[in-house]
Biopython code that builds the backbone (N, CA, C, O; Angstrom):
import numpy as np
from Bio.PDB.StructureBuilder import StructureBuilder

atoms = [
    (1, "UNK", "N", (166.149, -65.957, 99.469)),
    (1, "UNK", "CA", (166.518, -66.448, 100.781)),
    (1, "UNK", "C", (166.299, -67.957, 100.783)),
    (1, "UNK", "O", (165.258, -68.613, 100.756)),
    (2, "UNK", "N", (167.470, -68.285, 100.819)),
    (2, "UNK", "CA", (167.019, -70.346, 101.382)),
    (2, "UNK", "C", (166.375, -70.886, 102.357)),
    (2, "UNK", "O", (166.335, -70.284, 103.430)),
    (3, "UNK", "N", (165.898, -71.810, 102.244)),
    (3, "UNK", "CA", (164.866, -72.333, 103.470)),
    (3, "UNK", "C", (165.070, -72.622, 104.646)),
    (3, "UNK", "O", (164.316, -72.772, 105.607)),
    (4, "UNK", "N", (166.878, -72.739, 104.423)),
    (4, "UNK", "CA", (167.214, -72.827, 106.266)),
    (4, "UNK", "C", (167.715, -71.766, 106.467)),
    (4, "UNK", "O", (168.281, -71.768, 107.560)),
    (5, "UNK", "N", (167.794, -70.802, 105.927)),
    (5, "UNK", "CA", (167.591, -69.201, 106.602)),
    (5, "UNK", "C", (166.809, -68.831, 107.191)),
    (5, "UNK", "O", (166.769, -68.263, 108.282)),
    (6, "UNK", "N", (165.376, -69.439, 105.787)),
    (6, "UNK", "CA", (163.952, -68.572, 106.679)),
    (6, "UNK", "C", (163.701, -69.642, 108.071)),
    (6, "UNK", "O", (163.414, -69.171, 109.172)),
    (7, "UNK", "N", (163.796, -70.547, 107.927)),
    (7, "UNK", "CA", (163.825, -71.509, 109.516)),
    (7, "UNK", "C", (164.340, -70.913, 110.578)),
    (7, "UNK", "O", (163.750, -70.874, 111.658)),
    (8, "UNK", "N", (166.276, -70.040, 110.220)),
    (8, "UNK", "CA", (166.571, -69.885, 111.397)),
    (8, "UNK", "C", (165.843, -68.581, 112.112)),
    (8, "UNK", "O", (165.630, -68.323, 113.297)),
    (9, "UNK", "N", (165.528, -67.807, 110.780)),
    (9, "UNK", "CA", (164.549, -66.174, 110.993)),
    (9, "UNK", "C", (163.691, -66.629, 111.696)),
    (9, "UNK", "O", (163.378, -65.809, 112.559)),
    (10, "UNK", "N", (163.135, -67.560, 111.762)),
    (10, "UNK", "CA", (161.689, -68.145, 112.040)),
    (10, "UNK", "C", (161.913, -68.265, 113.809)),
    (10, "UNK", "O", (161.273, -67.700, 114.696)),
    (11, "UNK", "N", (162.676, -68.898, 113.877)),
    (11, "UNK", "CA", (162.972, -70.044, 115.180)),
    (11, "UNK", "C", (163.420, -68.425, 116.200)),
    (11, "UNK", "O", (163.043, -68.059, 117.314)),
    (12, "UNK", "N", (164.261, -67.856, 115.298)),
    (12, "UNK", "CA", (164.710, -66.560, 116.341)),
    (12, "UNK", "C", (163.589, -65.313, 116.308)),
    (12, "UNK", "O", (163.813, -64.611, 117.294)),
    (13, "UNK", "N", (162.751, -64.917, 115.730)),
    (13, "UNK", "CA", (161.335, -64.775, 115.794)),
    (13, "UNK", "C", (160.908, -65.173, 117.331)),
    (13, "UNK", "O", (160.934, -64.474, 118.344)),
    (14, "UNK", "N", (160.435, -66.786, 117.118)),
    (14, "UNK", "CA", (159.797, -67.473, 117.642)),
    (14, "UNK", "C", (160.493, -67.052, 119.310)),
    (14, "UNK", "O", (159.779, -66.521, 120.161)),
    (15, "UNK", "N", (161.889, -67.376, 119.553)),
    (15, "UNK", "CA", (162.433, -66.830, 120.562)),
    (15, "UNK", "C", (162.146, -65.745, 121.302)),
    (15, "UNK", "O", (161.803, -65.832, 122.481)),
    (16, "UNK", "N", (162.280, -64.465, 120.567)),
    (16, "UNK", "CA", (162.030, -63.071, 120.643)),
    (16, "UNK", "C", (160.772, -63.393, 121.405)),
    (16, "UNK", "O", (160.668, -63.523, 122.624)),
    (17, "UNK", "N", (159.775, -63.507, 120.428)),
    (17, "UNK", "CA", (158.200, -63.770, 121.250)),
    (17, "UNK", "C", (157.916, -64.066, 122.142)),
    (17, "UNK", "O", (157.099, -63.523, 122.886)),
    (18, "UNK", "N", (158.656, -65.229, 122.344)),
    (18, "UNK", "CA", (158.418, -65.987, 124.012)),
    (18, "UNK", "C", (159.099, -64.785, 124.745)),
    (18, "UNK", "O", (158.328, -64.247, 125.540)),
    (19, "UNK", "N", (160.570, -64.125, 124.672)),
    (19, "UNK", "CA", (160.975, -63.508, 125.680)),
    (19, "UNK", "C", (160.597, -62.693, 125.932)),
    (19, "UNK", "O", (161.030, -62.146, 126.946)),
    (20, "UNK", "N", (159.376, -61.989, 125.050)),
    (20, "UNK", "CA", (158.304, -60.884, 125.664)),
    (20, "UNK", "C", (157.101, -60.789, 125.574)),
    (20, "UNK", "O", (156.429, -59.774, 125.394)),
    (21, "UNK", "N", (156.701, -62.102, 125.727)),
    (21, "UNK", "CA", (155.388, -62.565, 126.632)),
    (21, "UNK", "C", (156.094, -62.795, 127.611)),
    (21, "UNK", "O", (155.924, -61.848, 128.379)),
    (22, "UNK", "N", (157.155, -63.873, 128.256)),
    (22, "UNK", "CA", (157.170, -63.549, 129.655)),
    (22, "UNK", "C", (157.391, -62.247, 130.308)),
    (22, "UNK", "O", (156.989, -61.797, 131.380)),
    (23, "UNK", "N", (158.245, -61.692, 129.241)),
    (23, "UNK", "CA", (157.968, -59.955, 130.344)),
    (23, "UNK", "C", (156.993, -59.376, 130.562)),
    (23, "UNK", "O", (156.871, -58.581, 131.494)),
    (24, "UNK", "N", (156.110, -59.663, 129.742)),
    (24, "UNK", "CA", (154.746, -58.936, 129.733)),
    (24, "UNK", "C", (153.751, -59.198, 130.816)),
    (24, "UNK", "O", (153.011, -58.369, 131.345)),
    (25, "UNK", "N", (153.856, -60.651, 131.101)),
    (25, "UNK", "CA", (153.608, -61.831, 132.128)),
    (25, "UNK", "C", (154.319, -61.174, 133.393)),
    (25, "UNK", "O", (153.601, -60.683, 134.264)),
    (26, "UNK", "N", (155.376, -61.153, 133.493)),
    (26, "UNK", "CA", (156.193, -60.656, 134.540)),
    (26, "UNK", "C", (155.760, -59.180, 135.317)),
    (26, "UNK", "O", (155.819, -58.986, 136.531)),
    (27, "UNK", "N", (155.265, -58.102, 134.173)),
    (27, "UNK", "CA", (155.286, -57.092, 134.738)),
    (27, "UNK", "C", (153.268, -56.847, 135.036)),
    (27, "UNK", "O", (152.791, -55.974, 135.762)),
    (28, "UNK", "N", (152.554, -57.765, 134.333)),
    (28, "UNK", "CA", (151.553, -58.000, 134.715)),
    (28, "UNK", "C", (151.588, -58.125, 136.538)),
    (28, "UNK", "O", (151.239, -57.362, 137.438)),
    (29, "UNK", "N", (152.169, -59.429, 136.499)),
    (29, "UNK", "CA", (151.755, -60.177, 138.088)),
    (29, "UNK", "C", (152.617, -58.980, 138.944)),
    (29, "UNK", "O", (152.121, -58.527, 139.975)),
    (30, "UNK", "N", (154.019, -58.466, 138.421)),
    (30, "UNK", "CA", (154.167, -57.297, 139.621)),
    (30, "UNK", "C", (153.255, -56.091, 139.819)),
    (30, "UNK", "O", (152.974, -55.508, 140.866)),
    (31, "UNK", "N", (152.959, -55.913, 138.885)),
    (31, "UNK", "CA", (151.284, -55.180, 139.202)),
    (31, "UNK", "C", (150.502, -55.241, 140.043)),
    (31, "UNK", "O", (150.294, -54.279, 140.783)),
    (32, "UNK", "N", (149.749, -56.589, 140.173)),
    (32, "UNK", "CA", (148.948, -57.430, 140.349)),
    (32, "UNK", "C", (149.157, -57.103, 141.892)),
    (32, "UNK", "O", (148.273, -56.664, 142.627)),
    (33, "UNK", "N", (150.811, -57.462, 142.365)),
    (33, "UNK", "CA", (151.208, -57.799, 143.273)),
    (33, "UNK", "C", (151.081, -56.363, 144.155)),
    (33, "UNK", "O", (150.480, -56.324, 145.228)),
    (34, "UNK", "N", (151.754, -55.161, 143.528)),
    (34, "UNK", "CA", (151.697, -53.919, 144.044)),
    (34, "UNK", "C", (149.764, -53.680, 144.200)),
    (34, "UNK", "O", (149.482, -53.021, 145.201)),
    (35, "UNK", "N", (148.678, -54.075, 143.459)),
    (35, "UNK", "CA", (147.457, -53.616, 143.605)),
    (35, "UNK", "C", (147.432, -54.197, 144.878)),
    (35, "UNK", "O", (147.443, -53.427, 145.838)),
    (36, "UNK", "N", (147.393, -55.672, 145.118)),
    (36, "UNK", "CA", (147.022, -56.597, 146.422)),
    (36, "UNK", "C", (147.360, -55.988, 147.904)),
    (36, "UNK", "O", (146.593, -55.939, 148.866)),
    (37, "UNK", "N", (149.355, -55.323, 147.790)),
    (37, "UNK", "CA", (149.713, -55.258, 148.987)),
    (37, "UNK", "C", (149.541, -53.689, 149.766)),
    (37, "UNK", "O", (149.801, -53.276, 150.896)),
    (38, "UNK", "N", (148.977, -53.090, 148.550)),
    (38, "UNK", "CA", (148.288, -51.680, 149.413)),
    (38, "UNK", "C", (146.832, -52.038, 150.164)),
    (38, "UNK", "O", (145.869, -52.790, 150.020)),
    (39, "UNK", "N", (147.282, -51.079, 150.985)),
    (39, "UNK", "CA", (146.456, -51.002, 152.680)),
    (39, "UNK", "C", (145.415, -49.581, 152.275)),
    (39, "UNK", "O", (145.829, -48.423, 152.209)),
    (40, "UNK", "N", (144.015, -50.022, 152.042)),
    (40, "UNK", "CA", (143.485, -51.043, 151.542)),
    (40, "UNK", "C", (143.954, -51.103, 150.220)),
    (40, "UNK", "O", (144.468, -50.169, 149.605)),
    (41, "UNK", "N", (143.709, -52.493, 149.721)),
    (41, "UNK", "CA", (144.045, -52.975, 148.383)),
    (41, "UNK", "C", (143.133, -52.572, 147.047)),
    (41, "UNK", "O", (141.985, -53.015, 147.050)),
    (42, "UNK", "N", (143.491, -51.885, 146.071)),
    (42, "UNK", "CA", (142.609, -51.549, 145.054)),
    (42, "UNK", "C", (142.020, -52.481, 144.865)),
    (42, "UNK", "O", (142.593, -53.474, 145.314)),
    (43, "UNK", "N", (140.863, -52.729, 144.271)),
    (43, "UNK", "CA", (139.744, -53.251, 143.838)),
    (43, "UNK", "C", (139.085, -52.904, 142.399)),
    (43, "UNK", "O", (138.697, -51.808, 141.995)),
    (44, "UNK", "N", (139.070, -54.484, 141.573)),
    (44, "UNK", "CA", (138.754, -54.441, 140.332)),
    (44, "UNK", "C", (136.957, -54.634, 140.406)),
    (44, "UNK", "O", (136.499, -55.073, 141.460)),
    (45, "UNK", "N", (136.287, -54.394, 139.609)),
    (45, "UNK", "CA", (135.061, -55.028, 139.267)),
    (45, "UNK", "C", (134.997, -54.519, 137.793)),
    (45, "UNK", "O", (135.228, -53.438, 137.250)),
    (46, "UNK", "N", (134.515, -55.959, 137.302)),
    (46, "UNK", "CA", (134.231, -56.597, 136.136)),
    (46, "UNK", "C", (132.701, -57.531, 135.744)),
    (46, "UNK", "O", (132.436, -57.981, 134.629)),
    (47, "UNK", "N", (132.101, -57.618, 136.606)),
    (47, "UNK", "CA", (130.691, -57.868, 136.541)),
    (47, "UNK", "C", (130.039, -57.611, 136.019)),
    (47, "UNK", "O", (130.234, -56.499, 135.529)),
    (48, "UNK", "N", (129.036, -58.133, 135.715)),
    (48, "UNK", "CA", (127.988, -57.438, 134.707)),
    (48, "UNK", "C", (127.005, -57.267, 135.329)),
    (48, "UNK", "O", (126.655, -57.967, 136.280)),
    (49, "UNK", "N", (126.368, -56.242, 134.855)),
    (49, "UNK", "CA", (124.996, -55.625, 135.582)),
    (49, "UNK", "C", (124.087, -56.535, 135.259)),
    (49, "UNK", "O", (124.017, -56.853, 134.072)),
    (50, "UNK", "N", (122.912, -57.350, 136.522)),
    (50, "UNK", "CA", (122.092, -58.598, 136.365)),
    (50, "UNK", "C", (120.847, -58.153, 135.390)),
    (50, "UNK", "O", (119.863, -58.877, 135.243)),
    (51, "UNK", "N", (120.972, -57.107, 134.857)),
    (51, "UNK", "CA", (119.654, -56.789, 133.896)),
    (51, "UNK", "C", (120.212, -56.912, 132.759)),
    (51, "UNK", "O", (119.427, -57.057, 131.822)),
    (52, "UNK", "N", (121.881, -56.899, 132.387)),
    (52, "UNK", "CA", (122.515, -56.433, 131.158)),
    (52, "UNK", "C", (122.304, -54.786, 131.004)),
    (52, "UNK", "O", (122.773, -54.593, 129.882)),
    (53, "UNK", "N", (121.845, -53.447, 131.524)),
    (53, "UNK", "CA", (122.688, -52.414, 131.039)),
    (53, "UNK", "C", (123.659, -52.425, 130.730)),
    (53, "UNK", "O", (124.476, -53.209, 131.213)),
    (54, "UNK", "N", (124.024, -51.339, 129.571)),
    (54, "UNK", "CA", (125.169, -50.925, 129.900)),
    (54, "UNK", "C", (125.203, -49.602, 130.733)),
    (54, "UNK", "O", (124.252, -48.820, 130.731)),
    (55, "UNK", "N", (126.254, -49.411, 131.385)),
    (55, "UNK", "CA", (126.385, -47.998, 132.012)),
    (55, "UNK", "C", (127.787, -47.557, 132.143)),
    (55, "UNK", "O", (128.833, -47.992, 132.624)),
    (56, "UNK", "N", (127.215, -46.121, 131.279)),
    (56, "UNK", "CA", (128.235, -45.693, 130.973)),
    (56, "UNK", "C", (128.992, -45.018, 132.252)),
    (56, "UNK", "O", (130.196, -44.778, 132.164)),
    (57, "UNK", "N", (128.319, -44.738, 133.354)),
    (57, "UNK", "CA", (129.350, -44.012, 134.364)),
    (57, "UNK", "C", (130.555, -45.015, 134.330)),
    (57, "UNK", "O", (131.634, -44.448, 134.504)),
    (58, "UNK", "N", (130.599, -45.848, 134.218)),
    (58, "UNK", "CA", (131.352, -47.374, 134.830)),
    (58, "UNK", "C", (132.520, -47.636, 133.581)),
    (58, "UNK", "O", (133.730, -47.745, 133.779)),
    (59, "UNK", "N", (131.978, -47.691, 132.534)),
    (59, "UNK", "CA", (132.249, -48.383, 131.154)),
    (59, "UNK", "C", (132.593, -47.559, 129.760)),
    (59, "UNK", "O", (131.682, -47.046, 129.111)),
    (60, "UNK", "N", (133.771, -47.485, 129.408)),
    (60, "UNK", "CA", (133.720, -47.109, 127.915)),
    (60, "UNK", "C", (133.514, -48.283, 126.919)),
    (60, "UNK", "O", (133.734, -49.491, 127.010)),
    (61, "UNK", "N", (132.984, -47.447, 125.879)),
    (61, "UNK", "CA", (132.716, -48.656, 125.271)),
    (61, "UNK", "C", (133.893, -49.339, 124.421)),
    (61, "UNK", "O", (134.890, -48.626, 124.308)),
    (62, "UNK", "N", (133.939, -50.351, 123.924)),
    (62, "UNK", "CA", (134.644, -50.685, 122.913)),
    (62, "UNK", "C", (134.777, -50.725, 121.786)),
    (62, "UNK", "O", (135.661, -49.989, 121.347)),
    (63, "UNK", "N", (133.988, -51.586, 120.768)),
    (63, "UNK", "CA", (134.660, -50.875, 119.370)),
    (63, "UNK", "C", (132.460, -51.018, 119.142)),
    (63, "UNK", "O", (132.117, -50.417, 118.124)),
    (64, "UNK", "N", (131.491, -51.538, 119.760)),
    (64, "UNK", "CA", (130.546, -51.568, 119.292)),
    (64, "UNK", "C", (129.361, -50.958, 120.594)),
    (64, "UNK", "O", (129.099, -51.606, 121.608)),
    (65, "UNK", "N", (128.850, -49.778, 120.303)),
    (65, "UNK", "CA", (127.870, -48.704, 121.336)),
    (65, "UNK", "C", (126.399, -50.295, 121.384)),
    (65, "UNK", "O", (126.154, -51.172, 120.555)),
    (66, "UNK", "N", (125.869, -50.029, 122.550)),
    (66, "UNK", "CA", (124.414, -50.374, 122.996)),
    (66, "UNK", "C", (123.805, -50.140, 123.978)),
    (66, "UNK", "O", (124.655, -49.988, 124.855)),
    (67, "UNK", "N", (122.735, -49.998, 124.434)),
    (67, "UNK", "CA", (122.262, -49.866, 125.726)),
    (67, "UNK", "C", (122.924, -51.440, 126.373)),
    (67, "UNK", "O", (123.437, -51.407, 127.491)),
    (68, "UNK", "N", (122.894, -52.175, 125.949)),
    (68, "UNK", "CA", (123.300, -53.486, 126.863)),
    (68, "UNK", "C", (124.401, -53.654, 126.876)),
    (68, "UNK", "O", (125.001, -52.846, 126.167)),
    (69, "UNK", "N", (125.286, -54.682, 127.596)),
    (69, "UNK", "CA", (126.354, -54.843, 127.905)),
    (69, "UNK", "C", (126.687, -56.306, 127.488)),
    (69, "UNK", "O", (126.480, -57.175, 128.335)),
    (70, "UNK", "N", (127.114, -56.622, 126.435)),
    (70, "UNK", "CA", (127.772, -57.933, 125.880)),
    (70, "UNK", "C", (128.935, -58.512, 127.114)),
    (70, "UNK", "O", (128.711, -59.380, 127.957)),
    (71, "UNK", "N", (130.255, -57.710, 126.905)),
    (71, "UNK", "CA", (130.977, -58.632, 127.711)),
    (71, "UNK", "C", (131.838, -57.434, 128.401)),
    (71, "UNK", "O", (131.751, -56.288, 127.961)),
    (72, "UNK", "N", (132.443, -57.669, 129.200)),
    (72, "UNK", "CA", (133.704, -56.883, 129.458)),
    (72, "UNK", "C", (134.641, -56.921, 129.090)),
    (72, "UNK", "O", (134.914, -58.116, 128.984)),
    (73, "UNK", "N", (135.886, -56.016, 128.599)),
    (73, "UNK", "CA", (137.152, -56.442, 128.064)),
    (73, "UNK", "C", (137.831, -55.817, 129.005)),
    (73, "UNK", "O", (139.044, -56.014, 128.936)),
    (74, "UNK", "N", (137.425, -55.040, 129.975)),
    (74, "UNK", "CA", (138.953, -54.499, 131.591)),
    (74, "UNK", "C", (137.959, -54.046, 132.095)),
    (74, "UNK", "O", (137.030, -53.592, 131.427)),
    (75, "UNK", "N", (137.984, -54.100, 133.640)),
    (75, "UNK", "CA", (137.342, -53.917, 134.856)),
    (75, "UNK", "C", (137.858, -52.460, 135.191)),
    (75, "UNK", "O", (138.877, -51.809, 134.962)),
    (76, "UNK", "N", (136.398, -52.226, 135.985)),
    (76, "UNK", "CA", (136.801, -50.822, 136.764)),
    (76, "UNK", "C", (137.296, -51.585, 137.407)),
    (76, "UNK", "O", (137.229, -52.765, 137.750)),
    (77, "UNK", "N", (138.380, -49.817, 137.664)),
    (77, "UNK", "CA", (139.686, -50.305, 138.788)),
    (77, "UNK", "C", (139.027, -49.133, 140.095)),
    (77, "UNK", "O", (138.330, -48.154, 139.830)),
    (78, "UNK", "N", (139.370, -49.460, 141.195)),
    (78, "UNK", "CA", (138.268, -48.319, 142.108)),
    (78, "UNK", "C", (139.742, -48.420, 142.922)),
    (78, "UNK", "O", (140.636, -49.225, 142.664)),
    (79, "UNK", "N", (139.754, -47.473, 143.889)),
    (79, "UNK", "CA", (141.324, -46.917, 144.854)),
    (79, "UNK", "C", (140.788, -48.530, 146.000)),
    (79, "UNK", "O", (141.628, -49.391, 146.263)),
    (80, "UNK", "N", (139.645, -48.607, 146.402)),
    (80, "UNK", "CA", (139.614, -49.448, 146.927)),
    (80, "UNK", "C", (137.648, -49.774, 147.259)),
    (80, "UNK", "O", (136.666, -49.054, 147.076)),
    (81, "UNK", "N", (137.786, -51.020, 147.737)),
    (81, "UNK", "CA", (136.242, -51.674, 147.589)),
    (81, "UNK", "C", (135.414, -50.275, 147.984)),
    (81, "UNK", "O", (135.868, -49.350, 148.658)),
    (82, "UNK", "N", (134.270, -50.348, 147.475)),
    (82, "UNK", "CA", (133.490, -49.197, 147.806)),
    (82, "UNK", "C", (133.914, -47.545, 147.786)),
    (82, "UNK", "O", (133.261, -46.516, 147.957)),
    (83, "UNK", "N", (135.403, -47.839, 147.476)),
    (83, "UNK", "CA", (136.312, -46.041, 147.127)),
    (83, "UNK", "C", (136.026, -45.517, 146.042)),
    (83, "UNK", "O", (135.063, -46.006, 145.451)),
    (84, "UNK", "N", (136.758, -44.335, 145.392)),
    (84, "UNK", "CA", (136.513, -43.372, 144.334)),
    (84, "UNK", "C", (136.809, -44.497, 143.327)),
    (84, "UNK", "O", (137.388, -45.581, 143.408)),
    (85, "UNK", "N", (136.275, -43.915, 142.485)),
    (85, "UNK", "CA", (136.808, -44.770, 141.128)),
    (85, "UNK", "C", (137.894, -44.225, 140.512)),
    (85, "UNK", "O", (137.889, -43.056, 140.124)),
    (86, "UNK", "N", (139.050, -45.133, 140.354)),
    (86, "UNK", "CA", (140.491, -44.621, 139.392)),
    (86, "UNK", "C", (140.354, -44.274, 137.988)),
    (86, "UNK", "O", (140.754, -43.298, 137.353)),
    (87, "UNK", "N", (139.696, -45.303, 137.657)),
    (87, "UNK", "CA", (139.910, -45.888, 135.867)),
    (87, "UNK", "C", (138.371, -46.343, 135.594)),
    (87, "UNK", "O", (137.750, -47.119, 136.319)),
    (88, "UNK", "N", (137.862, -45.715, 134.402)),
    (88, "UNK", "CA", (136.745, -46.643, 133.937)),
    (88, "UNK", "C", (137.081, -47.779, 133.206)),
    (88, "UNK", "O", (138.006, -47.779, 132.394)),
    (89, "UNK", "N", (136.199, -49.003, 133.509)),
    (89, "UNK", "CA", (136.376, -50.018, 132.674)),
    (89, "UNK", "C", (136.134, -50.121, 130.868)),
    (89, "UNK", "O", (135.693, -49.086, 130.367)),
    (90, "UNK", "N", (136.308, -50.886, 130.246)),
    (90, "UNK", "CA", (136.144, -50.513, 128.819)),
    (90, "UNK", "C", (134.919, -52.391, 128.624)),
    (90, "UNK", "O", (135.192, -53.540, 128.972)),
    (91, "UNK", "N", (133.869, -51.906, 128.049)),
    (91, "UNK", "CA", (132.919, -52.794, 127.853)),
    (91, "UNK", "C", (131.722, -52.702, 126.817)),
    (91, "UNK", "O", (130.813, -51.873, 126.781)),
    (92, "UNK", "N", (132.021, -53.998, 125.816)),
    (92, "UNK", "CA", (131.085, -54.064, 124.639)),
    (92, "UNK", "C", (129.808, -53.909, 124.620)),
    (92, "UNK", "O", (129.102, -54.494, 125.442)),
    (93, "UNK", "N", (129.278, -53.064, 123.643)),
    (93, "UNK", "CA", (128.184, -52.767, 123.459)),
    (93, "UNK", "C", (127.014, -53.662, 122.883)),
    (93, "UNK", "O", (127.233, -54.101, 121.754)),
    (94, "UNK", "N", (126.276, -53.873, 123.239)),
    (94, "UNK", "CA", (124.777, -54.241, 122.396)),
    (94, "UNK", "C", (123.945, -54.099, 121.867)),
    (94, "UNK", "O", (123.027, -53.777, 122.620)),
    (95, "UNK", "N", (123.595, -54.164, 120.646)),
    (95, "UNK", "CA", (121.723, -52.924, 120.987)),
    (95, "UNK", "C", (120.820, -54.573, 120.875)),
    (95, "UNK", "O", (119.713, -54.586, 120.337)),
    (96, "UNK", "N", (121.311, -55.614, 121.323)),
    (96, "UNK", "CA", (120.297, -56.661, 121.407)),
    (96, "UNK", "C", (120.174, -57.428, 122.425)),
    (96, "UNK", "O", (120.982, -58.356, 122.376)),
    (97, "UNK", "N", (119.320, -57.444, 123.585)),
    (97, "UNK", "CA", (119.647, -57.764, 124.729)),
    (97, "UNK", "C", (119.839, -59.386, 124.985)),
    (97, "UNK", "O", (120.368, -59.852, 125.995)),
    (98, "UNK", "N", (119.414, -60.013, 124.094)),
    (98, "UNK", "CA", (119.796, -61.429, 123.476)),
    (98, "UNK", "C", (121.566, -62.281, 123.524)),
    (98, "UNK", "O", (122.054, -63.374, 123.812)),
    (99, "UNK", "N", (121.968, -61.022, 123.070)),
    (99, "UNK", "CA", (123.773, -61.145, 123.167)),
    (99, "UNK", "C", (124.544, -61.338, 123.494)),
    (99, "UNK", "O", (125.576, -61.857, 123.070)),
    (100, "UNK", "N", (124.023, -60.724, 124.880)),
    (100, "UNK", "CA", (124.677, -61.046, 126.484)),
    (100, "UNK", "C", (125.239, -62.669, 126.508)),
    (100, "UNK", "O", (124.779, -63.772, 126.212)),
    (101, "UNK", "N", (126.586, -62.090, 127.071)),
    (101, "UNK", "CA", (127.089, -63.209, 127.291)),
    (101, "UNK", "C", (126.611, -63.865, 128.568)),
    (101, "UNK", "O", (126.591, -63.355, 129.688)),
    (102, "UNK", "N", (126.202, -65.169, 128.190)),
    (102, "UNK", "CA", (125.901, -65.572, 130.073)),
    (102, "UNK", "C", (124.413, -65.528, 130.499)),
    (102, "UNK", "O", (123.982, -65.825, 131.613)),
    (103, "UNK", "N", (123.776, -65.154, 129.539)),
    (103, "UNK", "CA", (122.669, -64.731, 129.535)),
    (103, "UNK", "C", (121.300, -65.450, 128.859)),
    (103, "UNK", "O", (121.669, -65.559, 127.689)),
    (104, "UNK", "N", (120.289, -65.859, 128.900)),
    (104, "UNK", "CA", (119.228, -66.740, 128.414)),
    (104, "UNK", "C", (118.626, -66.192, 127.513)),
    (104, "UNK", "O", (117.688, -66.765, 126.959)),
]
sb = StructureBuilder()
sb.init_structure("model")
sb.init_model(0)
sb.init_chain("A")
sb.init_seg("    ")
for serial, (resi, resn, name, xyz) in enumerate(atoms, 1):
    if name == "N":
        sb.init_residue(resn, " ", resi, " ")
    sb.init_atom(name, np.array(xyz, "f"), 0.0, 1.0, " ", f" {name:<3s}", serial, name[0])
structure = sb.get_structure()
């Protein structure tokens, strides 16, 4: 293959990509938009517990188990503030309470 082939492979690649990150982008914020305009509006939390647990009612873990809670990678999603919970959040594990992100 010649080099201004692989350029144009490249460049139309490069195209492709962008045109689906913005969709991805796109169907994100209509999401976003449908969570906001329900009466009441679902409610994310993503916080971390001020001791660092982890807890599992709340949290699956991600690719590493601990009693503590490193970081979050997706928020519980709850039907609404103080409502049932929809979705558990997914959140990294620790076994060193040191780890914590954010944390002293």
């Amino acid at each position: 293959m010649s080099v201004s082939k692989l350029l144009e492979v490249m460049s139309v690649l490069k195209r492709l990509e962008a045109v689906n990150v913005k969709r991805y982008i796109d169907k994100c914020t209509e999401v976003c938009w449908y969570m906001s305009v329900q009466d009441p509006q679902l409610f994310m939390e993503g916080d971390q517990s001020p001791e660092g647990k982890f807890d599992s009612s709340k949290y699956r873990e991600y690719t590493k188990k601990g009693p503590y809670e490193e970081f979050v990678v997706w928020p519980v999603l709850y039907l609404y503030r103080g409502g049932p919970m929809l979705s558990k959040g997914v959140a990294q594990g620790s076994k060193l309470k040191d780890k914590i992100s954010g944390k002293d």
